[in-house]
ZAKOLNU-216845 format. One record per residue (C-alpha): x, y, z. Coordinates in steps of 0.001 Angstrom, whole numbers. Example, Ala and Ser with C-alpha at 12.3 -4.5 7.8 and 13.67 -1.06 7.14 Angstrom:
pt u:12300; v:-4500; w:7800 $
pt u:13670; v:-1060; w:7140 $
END
This chain:
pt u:-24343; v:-15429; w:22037 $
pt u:-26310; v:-17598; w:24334 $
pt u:-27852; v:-15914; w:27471 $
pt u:-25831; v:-17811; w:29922 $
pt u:-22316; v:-16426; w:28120 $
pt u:-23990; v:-13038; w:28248 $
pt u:-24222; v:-13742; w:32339 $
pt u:-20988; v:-14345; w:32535 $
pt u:-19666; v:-11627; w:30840 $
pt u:-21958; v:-9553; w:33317 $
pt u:-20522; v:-11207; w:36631 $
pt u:-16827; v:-10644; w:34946 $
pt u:-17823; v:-7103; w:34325 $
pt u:-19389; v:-6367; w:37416 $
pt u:-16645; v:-8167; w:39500 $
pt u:-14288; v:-6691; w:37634 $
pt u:-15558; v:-2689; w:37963 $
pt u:-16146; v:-3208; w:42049 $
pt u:-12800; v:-4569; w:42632 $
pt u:-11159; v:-1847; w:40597 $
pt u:-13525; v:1110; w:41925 $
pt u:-13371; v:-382; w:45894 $
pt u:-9150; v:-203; w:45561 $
pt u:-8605; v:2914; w:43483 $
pt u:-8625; v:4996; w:46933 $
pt u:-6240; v:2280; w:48599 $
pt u:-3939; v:3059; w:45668 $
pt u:-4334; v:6868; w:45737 $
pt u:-3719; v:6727; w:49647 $
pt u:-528; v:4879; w:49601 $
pt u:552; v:6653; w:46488 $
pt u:14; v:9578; w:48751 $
pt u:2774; v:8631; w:51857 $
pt u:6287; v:9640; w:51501 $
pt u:8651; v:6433; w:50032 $
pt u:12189; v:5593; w:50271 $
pt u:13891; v:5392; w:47830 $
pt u:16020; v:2477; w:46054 $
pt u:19622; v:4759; w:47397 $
pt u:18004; v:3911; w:51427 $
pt u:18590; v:49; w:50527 $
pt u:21640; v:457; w:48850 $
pt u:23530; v:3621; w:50358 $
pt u:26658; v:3356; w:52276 $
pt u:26679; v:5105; w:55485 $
pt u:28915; v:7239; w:57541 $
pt u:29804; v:9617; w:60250 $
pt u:33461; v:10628; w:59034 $
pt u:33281; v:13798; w:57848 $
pt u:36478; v:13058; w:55991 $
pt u:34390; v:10734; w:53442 $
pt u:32361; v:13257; w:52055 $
pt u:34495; v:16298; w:52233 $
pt u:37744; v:15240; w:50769 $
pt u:39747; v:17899; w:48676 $
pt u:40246; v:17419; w:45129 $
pt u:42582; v:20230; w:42862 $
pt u:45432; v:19725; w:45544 $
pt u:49119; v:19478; w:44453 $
pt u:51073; v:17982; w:47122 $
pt u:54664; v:16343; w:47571 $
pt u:54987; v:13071; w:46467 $
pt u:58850; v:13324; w:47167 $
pt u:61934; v:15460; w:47762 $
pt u:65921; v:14606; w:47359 $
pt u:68762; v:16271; w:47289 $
pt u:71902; v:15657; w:45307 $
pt u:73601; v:18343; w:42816 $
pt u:70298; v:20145; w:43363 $
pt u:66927; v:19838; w:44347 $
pt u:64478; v:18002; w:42871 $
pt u:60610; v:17838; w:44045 $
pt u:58406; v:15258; w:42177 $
pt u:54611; v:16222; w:42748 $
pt u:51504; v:14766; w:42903 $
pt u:47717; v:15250; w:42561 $
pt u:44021; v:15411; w:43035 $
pt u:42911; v:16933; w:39482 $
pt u:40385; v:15126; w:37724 $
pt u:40866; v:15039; w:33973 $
pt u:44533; v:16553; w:35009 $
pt u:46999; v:17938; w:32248 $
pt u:50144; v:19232; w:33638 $
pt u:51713; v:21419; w:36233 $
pt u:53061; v:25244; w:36132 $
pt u:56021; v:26048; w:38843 $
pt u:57397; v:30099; w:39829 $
pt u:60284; v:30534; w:42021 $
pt u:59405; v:34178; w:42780 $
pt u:55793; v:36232; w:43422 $
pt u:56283; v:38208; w:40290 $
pt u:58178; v:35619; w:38607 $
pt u:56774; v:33460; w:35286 $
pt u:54807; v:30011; w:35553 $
pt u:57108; v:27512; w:33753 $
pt u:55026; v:24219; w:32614 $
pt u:56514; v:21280; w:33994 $
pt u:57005; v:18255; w:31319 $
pt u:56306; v:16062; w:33827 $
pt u:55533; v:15511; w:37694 $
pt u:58758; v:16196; w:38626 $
pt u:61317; v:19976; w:39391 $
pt u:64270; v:20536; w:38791 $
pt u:65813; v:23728; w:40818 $
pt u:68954; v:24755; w:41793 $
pt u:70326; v:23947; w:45624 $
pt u:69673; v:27116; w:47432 $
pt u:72459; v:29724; w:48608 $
pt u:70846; v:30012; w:51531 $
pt u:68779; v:27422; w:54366 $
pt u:65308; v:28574; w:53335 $
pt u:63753; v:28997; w:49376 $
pt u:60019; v:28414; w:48348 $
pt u:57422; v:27985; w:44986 $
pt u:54750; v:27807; w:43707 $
pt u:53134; v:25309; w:42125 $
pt u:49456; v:24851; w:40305 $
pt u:47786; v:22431; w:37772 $
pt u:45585; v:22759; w:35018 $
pt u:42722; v:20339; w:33879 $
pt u:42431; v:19138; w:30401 $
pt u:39462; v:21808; w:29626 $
pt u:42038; v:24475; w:30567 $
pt u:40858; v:25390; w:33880 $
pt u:43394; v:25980; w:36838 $
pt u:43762; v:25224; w:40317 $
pt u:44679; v:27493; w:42883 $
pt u:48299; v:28236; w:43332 $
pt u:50097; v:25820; w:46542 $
pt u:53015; v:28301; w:48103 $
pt u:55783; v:25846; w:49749 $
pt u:58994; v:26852; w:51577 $
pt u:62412; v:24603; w:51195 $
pt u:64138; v:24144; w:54139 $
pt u:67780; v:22470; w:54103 $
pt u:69622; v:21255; w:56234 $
pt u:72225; v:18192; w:57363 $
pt u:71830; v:18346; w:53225 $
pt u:68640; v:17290; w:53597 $
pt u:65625; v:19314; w:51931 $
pt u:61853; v:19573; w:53879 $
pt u:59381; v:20948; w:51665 $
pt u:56526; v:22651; w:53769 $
pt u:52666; v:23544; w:52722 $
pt u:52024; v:27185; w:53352 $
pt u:48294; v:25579; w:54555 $
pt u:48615; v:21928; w:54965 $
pt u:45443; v:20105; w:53721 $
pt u:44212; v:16287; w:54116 $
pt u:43494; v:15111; w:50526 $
pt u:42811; v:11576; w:49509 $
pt u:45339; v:9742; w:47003 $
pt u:43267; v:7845; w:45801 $
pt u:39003; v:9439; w:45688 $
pt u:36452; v:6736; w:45982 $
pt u:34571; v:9198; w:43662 $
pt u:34044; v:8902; w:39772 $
pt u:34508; v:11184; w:37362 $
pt u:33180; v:12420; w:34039 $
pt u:36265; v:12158; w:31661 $
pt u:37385; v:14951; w:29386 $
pt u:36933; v:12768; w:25864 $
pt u:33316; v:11604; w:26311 $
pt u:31442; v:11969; w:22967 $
pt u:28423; v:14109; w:24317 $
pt u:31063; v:16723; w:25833 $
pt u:31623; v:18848; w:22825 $
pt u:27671; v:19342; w:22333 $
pt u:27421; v:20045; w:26264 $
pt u:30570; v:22849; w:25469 $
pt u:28840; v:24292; w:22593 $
pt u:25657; v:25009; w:24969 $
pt u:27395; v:25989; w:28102 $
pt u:31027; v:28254; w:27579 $
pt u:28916; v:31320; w:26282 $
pt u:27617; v:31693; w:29431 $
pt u:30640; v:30469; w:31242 $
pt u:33286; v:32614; w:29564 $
pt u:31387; v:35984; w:30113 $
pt u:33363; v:36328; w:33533 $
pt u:36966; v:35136; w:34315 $
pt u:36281; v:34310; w:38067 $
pt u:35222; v:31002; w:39118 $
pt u:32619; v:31733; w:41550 $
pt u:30820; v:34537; w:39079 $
pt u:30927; v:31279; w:36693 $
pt u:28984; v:28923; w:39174 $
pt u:26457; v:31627; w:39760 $
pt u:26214; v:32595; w:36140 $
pt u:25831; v:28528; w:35662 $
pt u:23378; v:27868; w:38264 $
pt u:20990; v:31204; w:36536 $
pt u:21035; v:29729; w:33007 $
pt u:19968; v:26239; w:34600 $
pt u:17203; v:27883; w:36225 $
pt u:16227; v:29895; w:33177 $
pt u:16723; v:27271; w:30705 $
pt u:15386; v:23741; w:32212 $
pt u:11581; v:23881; w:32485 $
pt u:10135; v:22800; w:35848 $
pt u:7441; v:20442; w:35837 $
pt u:6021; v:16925; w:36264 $
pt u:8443; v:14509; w:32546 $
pt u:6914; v:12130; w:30629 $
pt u:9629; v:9739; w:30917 $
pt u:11746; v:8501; w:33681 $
pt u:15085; v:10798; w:34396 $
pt u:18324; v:10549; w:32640 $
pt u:20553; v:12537; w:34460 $
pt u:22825; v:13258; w:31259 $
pt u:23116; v:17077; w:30640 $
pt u:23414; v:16627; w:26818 $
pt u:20339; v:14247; w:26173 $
pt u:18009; v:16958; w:28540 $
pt u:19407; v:19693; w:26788 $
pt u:18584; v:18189; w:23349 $
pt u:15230; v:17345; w:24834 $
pt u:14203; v:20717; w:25465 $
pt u:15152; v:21702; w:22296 $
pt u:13224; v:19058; w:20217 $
pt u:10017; v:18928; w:22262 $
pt u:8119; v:21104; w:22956 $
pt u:6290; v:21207; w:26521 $
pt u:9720; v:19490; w:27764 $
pt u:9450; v:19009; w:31668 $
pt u:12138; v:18320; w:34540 $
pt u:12237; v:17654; w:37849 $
pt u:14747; v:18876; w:40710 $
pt u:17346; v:15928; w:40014 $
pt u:17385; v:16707; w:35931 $
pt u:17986; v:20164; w:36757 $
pt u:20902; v:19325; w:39400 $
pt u:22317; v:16757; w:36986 $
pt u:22410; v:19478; w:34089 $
pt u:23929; v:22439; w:36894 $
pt u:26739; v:19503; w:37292 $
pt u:27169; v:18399; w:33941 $
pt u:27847; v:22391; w:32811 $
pt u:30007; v:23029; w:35652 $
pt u:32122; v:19939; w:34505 $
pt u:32250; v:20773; w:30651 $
pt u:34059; v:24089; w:31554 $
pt u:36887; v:22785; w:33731 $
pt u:34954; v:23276; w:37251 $
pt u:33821; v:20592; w:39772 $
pt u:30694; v:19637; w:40904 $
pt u:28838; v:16765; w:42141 $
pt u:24807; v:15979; w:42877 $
pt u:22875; v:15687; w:46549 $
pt u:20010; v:14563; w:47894 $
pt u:17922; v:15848; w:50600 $
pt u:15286; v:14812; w:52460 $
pt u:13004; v:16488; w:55688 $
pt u:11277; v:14613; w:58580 $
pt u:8265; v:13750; w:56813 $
pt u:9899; v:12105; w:53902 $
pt u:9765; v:15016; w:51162 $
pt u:12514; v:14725; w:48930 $
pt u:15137; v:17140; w:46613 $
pt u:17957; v:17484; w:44359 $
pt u:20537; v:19610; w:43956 $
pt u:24748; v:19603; w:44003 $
pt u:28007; v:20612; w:45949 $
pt u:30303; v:22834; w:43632 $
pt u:34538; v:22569; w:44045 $
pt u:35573; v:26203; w:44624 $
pt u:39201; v:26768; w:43959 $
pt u:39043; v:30086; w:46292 $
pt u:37454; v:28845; w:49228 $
pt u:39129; v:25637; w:49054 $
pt u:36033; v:23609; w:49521 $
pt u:32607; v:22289; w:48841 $
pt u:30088; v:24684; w:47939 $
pt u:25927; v:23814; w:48373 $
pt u:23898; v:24835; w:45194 $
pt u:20592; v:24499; w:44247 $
pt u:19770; v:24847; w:40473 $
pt u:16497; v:24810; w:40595 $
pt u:15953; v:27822; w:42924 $
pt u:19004; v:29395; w:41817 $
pt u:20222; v:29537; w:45488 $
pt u:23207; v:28691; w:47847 $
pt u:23514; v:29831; w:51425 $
pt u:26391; v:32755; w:52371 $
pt u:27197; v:34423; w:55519 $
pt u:29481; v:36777; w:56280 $
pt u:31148; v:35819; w:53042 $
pt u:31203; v:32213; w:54085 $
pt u:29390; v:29805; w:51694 $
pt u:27821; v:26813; w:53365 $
pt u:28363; v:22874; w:52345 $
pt u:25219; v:20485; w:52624 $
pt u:26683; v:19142; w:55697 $
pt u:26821; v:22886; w:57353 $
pt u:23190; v:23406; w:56346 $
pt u:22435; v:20524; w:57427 $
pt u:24096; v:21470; w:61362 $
pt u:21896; v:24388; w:61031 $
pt u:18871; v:23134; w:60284 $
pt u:19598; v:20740; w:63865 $
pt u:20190; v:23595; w:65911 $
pt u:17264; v:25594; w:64723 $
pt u:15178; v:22766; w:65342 $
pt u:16488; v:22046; w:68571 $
pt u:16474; v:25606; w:69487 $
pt u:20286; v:26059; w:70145 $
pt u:19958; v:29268; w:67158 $
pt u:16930; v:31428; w:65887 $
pt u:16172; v:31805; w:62342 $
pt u:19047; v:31921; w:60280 $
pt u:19847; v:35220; w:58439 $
pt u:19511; v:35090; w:54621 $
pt u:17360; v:34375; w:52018 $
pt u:15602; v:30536; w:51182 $
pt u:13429; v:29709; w:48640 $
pt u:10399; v:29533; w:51274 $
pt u:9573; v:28430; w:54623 $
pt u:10377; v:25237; w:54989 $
pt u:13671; v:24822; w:52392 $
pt u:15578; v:24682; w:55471 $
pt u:13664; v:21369; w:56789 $
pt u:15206; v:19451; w:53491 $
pt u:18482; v:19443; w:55139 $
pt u:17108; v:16433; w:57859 $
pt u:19481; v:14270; w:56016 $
pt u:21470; v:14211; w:53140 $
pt u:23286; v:11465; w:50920 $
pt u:26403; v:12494; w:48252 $
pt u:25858; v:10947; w:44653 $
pt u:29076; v:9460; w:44177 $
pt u:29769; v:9886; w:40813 $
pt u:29205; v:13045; w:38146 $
pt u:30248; v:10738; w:35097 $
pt u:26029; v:10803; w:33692 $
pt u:27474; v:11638; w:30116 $
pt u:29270; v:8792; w:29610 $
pt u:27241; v:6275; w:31540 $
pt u:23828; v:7883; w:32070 $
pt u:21656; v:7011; w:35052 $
pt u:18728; v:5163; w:33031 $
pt u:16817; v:3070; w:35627 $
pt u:17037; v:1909; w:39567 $
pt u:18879; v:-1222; w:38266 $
pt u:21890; v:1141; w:38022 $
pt u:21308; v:1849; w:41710 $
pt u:20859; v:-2112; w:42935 $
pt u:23943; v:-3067; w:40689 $
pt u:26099; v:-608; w:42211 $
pt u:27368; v:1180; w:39286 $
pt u:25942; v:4640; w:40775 $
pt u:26815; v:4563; w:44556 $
pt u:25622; v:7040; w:47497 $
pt u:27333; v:7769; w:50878 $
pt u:24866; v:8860; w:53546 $
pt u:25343; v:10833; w:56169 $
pt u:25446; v:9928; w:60274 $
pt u:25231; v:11423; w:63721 $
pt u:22944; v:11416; w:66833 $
pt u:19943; v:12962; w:64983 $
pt u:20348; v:11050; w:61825 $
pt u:21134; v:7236; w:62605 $
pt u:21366; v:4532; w:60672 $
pt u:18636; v:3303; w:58584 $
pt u:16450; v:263; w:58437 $
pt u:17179; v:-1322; w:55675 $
pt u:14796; v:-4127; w:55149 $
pt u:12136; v:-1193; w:56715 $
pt u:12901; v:1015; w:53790 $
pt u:12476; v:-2586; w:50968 $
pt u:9009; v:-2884; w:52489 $
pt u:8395; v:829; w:52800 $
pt u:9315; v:1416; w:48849 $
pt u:6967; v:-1383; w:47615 $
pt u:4053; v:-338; w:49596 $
pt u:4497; v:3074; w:48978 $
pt u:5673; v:3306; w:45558 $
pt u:5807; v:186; w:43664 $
pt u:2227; v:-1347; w:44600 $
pt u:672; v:1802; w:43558 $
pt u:2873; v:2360; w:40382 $
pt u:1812; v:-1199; w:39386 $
pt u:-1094; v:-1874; w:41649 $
pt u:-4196; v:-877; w:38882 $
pt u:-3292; v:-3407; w:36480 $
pt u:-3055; v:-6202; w:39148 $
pt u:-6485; v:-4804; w:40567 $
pt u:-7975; v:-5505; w:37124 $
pt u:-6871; v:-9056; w:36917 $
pt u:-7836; v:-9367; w:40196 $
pt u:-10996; v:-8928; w:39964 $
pt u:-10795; v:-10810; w:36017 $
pt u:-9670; v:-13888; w:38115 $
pt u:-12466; v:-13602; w:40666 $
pt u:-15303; v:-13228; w:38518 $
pt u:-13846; v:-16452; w:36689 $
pt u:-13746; v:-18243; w:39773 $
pt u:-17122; v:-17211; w:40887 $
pt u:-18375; v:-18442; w:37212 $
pt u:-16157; v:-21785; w:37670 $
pt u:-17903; v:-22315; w:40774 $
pt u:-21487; v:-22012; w:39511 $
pt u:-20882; v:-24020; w:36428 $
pt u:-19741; v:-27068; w:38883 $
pt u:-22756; v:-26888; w:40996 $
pt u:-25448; v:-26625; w:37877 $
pt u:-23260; v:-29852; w:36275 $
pt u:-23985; v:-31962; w:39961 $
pt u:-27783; v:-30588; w:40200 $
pt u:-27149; v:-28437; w:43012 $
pt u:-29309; v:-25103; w:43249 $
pt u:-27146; v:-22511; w:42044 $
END
């Protein structure tokens, strides 16, 4: 090798380290700031409380008529529904209904009632609807004993009942399910074995967010590590394998840190439950369980200093501060179409609904594009651009000394 090759290969080299060495700290510095991410660009937004906290596992009256006797036709908010049980007395029998539609006999007097319920396809009930029959003029009005405002039609979806990973999910999840027969001790004794059984730590590969494939992770390899969104998307996946409800959140505090974790369906409180896997927590007082949106109201007033500390336990100090603002995953279905990469995101197959009001307006969108590649994507990507960099400088700092040696000039 002649010496002059051997001088370039030192002014690539040396061109080459400086650049890299001078921009490591650059990289390490903007690694460093809190990022959007991708669901800031993409996320619908909205102040209608209504959009996130719809009802699901309602029965309600589709229609009532009256001729030789009185028929009801039903309908419902069940995902993965089966079929519907009807009782004409307290301590009378259920009787399943073949279809969405009752049969009963005209009533001797003004004023009858029911009940009615539905059951899921992974045999799991709803809570029993009481409605009183009123007739008169010969015309029947069929009455909630609680009237509720439930969506026909939920812009949510679903994990269906037949999806091939289900069985496996089953297999891991209903012996810790069936050791209690009410719901609520079966969320909490969910949410424990999540905790207990998903590692904590820092994966080698991006998340997946499907229950099954995590759960045969950590069986195959050992050293297996999660973060707070595998360990929320497990909590919902073995919620949903035994007949219960349960969708995944994200939170995020005033200076950007980020978390995980779901919103349960309870039957007996007749609404959405917040629950966080990976601490094993949710938020109770006075017997009444709190929704991301109410911890969310609390964590405002505490920082505007309408309410002292709130009573009850949190993981630590500043738990509380995650609640800022909050989006709602809108979908749970990550065993039949797994989250695999932000393109799932941009294309709109996984949508998000974030949440508005005076302290949390709406976001910047194109603020949040430039925001994520600065913060995230330059310094994911940024060392192997640094290196050809600095490869294409030393070559043009070469190029540029070969010209002036081939015109004479003093190089």
């Amino acid at each position: 090798m002649s010496i002059s090759s051997l001088r370039s290969l030192g002014i690539i080299a040396v061109i080459t380290a400086t650049t890299y060495l001078a921009a490591i700290p650059l990289l390490r510095l903007l690694g460093s700031c809190p990022h959007p991410l991708i669901t800031d660009i993409t996320a619908q937004e909205s102040g209608d409380i209504h959009d996130f906290y719809w009802k699901i596992n309602q029965v309600t009256i589709a229609r009532a008529n009256i001729q030789d006797s009185l028929t009801v036709q039903f309908m419902h908010s069940v995902p993965n529904f089966s079929f519907y049980s009807i009782k004409t007395a307290p301590d009378g029998n259920w009787k399943k209904l073949d279809g969405d539609t009752a049969t009963m006999l005209t009533p001797d007097s003004s004023r009858s009632s029911f009940f009615i319920k539905a059951t899921n396809l992974f045999g799991a009930e709803t809570a029993s609807f009481y409605y009183t029959v009123a007739i008169r003029d010969n015309r029947p009005s069929v009455t909630p004993h609680v009237s509720c405002r439930t969506l026909r039609d939920i812009p949510f979806r679903f994990e269906q009942f037949a999806t091939p990973d289900m069985n496996y999910l089953q297999t891991q999840t209903a012996p810790v399910a069936t050791t209690t027969t009410d719901e609520w001790q079966k969320f909490l004794a969910l949410r424990s074995w999540v905790n207990a059984t998903v590692p904590f730590g820092n994966p080698r590969r991006d998340s997946n967010w499907n229950a099954a494939e995590i759960l045969k992770e950590i069986c195959k390899r050992r050293g297996a590590a999660f973060l707070c969104d595998e360990h929320a998307a497990v909590f919902v996946g073995a919620c949903i394998s035994n007949g219960l409800n349960a969708r995944m959140v994200y939170l995020r505090s005033e200076t950007g840190k980020g978390h995980y974790a779901a919103e349960v369906w309870s039957n007996q409180q007749q609404k959405w439950v917040y629950m966080d896997p990976l601490y094993d927590f949710s938020y109770c007082d006075n017997a009444v369980c709190y929704t991301t949106l109410d911890l969310h109201n609390l964590y405002l007033k505490t920082r505007h200093g309408r309410s002292q500390t709130p009573r009850g336990f949190f993981p630590n100090q500043d738990y509380l501060n995650l609640f800022s603002e909050f989006q709602i995953i809108m979908a749970n279905d990550f065993l039949s179409h797994p989250y695999q990469s932000v393109f799932d995101i941009i294309s709109g197959r996984i949508k998000t609904l974030r949440w508005l009001d005076a302290d949390t307006p709406r976001l910047n969108k194109w603020r949040a594009a430039g925001e994520l590649i600065l913060f995230y994507y330059v310094p994911k990507i940024g060392r192997p651009l640094i290196l050809c960099a600095g490869f294409s400088a030393a070559m043009i700092v070469i190029a540029g000394a070969a010209r002036k040696k081939e015109t004479g000039a003093p190089s």
